[in-house]
C-alpha positions as CSV (number, residue, x, y, z in Angstrom):
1,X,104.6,122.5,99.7
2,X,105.0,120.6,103.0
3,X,104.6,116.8,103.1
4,X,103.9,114.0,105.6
5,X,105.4,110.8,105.8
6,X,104.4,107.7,107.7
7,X,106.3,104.6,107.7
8,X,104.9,101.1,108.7
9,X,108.0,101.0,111.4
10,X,106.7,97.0,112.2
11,X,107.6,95.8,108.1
12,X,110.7,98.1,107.6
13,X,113.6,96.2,107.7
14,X,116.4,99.4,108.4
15,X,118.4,99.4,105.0
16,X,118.7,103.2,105.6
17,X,117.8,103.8,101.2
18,X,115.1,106.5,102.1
19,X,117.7,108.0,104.6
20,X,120.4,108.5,101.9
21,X,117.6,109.7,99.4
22,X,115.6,112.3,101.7
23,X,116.8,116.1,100.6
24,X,115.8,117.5,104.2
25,X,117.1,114.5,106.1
26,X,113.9,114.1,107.2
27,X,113.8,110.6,108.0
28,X,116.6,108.6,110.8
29,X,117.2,105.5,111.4
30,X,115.7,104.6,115.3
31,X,117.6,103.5,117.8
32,X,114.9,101.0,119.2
33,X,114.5,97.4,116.8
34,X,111.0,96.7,115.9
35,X,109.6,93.3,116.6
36,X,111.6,91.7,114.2
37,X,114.9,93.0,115.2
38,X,115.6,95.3,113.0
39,X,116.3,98.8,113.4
40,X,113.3,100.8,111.1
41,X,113.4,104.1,109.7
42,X,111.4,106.8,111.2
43,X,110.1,110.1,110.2
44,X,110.9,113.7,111.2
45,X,108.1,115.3,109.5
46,X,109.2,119.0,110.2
47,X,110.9,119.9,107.4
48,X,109.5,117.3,104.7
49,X,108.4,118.5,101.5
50,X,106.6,115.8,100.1
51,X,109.1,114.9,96.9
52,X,108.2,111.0,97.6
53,X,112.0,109.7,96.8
54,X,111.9,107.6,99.8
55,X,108.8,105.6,99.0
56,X,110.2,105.2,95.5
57,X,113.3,103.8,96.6
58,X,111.9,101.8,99.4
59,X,112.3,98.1,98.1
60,X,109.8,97.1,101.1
61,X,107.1,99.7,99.6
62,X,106.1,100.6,103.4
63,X,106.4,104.9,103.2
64,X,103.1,106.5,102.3
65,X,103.6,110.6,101.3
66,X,101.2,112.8,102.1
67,X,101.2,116.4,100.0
68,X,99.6,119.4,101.1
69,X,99.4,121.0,97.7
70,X,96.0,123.4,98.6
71,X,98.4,126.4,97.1
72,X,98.4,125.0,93.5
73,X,94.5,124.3,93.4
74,X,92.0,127.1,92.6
75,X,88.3,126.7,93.0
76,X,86.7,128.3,89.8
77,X,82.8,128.6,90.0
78,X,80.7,129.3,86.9
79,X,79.2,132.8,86.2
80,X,75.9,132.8,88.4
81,X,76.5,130.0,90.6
82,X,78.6,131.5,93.1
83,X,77.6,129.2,96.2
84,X,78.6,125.5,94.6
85,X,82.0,125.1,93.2
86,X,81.8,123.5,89.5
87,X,85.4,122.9,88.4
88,X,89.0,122.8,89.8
89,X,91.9,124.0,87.8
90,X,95.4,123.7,89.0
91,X,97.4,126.7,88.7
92,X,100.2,127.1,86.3
């Protein structure tokens, strides 16, 4: 499963939480201040696998996680309607 991340690098303050918390370091602190002077995080989205811990410890609620999860979803159809897709079902 690969994930995105964006954070809004104008609102974060730098406390560095979602740095500690990221299991692919996937996120640094930048070494340019935003326009409030501080130093925000910012995202390395290479390796990111869309777990979310750094927008749930984010006490500024600024990191929105993107998931690609298009390997757990299959498309069923019903019998005789092959052409329109009728029901998803995740996999288990």
């Amino acid at each position: 499963m690969a994930g995105k991340i964006i954070i809004d690098t104008e609102r974060c303050k730098g406390c560095g939480l979602c740095v500690v918390v990221c299991p692919k370091d996937s996120i640094v602190i930048s070494k340019k201040s935003n326009k409030t002077g501080y130093f925000p995080a910012q995202a390395n989205n290479t390796d990111c696998t869309g777990c979310a811990a750094c927008a749930i410890i984010c006490p500024e609620v600024i990191i929105v996680v993107y998931r690609d999860e298009a390997d757990k979803i299959e498309i069923a159809t019903e019998p005789g309607n092959e052409a329109k897709p009728s029901l998803i079902e995740e996999k288990a």
